[in-house]
N, C-alpha and C positions, 0 to 999 in steps of 0.2 A: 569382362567383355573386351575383345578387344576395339584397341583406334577406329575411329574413320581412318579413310585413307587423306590426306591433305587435297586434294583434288575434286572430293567429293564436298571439304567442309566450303571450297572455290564456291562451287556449282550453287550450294545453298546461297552462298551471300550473294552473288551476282543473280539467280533467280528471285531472290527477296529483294533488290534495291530496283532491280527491272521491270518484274511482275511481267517478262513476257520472254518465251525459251528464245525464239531468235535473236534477239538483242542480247540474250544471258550469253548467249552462243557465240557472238560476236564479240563480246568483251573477252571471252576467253579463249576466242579465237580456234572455234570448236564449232561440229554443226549442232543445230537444237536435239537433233534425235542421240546427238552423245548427253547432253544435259538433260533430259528426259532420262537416259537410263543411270547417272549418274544420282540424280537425284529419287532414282528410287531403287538402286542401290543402297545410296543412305538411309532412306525411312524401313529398309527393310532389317538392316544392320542394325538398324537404335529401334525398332518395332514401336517406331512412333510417326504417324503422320504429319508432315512438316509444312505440307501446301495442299490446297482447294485448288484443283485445277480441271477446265476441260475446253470446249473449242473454242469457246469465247475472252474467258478470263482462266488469271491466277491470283491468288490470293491465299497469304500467308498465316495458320493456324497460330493461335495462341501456344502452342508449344512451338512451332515457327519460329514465331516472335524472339520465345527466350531462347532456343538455340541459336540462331543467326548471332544475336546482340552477345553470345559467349564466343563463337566462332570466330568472330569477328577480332575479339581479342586475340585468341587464339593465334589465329593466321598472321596475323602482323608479328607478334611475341615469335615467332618462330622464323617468320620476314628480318625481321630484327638482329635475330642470334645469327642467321647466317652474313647478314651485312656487317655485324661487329666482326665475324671471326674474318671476313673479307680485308676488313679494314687492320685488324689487328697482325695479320701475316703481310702488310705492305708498312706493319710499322707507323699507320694513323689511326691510334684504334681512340681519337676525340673527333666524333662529328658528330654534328648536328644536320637533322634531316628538316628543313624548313620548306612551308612551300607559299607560294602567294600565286593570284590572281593574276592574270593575265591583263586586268583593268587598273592593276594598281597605278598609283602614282610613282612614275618611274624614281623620283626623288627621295619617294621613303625606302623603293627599295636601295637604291644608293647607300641612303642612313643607314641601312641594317647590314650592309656588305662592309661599311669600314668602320662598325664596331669589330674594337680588340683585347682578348682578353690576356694581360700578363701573365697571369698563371697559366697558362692553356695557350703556349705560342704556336703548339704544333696542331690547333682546331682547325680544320676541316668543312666546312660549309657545301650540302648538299643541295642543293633547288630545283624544285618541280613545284609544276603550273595547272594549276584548276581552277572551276568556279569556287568563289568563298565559299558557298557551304560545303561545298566538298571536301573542301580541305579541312575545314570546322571540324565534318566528319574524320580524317583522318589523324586531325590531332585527337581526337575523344578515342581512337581504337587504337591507338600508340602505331600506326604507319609514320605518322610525321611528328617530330620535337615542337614544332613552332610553326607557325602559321601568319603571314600579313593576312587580315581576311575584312572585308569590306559590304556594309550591309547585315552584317551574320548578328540574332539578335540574342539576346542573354540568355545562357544555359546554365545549369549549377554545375555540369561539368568541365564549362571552361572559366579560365580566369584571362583577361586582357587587361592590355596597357596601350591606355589610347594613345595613337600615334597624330592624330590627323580628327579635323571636323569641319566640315564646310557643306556648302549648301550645293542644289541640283543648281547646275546652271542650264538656263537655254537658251539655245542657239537659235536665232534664226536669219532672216535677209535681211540687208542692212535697210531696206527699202519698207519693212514692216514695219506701222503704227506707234507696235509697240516698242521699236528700236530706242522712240523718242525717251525713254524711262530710266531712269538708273536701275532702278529693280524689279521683279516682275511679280505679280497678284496671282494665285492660281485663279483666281475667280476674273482674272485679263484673259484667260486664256480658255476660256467655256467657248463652245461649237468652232475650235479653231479645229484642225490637222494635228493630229499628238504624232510623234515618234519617240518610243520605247525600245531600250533594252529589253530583247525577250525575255518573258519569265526567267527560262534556265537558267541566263546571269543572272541577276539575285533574286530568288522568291519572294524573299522578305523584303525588299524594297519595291521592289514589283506590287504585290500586294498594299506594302503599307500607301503606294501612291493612289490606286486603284483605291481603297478602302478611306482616305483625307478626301479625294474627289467627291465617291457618293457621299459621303457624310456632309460635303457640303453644295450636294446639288450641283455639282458641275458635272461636265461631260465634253471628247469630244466630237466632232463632225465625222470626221476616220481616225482611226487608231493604224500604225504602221509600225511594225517590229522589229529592230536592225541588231545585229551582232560585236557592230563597233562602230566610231564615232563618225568614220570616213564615211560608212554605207548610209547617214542620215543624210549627207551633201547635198544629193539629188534631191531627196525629198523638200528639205528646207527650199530649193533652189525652183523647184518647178511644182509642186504645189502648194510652198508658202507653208510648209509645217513648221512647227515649236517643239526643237527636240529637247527631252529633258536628258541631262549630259554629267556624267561627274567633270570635276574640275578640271582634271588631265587630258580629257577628250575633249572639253568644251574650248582649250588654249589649242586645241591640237588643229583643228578648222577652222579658225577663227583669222578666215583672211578668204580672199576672192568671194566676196559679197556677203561674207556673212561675219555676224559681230553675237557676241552674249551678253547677257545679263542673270543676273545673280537670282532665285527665286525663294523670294522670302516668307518661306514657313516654316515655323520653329518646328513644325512635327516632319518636317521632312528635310531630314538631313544625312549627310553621306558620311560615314565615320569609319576609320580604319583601326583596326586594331592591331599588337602583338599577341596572339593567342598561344594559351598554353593547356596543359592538363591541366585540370582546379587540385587533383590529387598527386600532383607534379612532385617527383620523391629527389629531382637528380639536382646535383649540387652545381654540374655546369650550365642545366638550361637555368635555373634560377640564377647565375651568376650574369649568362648572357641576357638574361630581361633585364635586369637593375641595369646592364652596363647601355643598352640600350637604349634605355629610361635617363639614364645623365648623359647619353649623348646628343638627344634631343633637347635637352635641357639647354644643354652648351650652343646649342648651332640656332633654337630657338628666339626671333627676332621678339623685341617687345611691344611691337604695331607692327600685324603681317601685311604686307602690301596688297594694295587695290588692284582687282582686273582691269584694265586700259579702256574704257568705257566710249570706244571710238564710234563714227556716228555709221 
């Protein structure tokens, strides 16, 4: 039998990750009625049904399933061999494809840019930017070596090395009640104004906040959804919201009437990783996690310092 065609194995992965042809079409920069014949193109080629689809929904057949999660390899593995023979006719053929968050803490990416490996003087460092799971994703299908990823919760297919763990902070007006506290109760903060990171940034923190709440009977008054720490300002500022904030956003506003505090529950916490494959085969990404790992070691203080707890 022969190949798909590489364009077709596309069409499958982005209508399986989208579950809808416009958006599919859009990622690949294609109209829907090309990913519509594309993809049945394909099922016609493997005489196998690969999606449930009609006006309303799509949804992905249990042979779907296992093709996409093969293809998926596939398309990267082949992603891959053309970026090495790229790198290898400019005479760099050591890099590393790493990606991180657009939320991370700008300091650990710091950390991970002036680790150096002696043997390996002529490595190369690639960087691209997505939400943590996605990139989670991309190191699990081998598109990326390594990954900072944030929130992302335990898989058998990845292995990490914690960089980073610290708690939600929130921000609010320096004028609010609960300013007077050093740290903050989520049960101080029942029928207040919540502001959230939308699901998209991290699901699993998203959730895991949403799921500590009802378990413990709290709730709040409005919920408001922001994409970054600046777009809470207003909020905080003229309806008195409590945004919950990773650490890096929460330093990042914390001035013209608004001050943080730290929010103390041990089930809710912001954790960074170095992510890798778990079946990780290559002798440089192993080399560069250890060398990462003793460089945090070395810069690592032995009492981290206090947020500035101004009134």
């Amino acid at each position: 039998m022969d190949l798909p065609d590489i364009r077709l194995l596309q069409a499958a992965i982005a209508l399986a990750e989208e579950l809808h042809f416009t958006r599919a079409g859009e990622r690949l920069r294609i109209d829907q009625s090309m990913v519509s014949k594309r993809i049945t193109a394909l099922e016609s080629q493997l005489g196998v049904q690969l999606f449930e689809r009609d006006h309303q929904k799509v949804e992905v057949t249990a042979a779907g399933q296992k093709f996409v999660a093969e293809a998926q390899m596939a398309v990267a593995q082949i992603e891959r061999a053309v970026f090495s023979a790229k790198a290898a006719s400019t005479g760099t053929d050591e890099v590393l494809r790493i990606g991180r968050s657009a939320y991370t803490d700008p300091w650990l990416v710091s950390l991970v840019r002036s680790v150096r490996l002696p043997l390996h003087p002529a490595l190369r460092i690639h960087w691209s930017s997505n939400y943590s799971h996605e990139i989670a994703r991309d190191v699990m299908v081998g598109t990326l070596d390594l990954a900072l990823t944030t929130g992302v919760p335990e898989n058998s297919r990845l292995t990490f090395l914690k960089l980073a763990d610290h708690p939600f902070y929130i921000a609010m007006s320096r004028t609010d009640t609960l300013a007077a506290r050093r740290e903050i109760q989520l049960s101080d903060m029942h029928n207040r104004n919540w502001v959230l990171f939308a699901r998209p940034v991290s699901p699993h923190l998203y959730e895991s906040l949403q799921h500590q709440a009802a378990k413990a009977g709290i709730g709040s008054f409005e919920l408001h959804h922001v994409m970054s720490a600046d777009e809470a300002v207003p909020l905080i500022l003229e309806h008195s919201g409590l945004a919950f904030l990773t650490r890096a956003g929460a330093w990042r506003i914390a001035r013209d009437g608004i001050t943080i505090r730290p929010l103390a529950e041990q089930n809710l916490r912001v954790v960074t990783h170095l992510t890798a494959r778990a079946d990780n085969k290559s002798r440089l990404i192993t080399e560069f996690v250890k060398a990462t790992g003793r460089k945090l070691e070395s810069v690592r203080k032995p009492v981290q310092a206090r947020l500035p707890l101004s009134a």
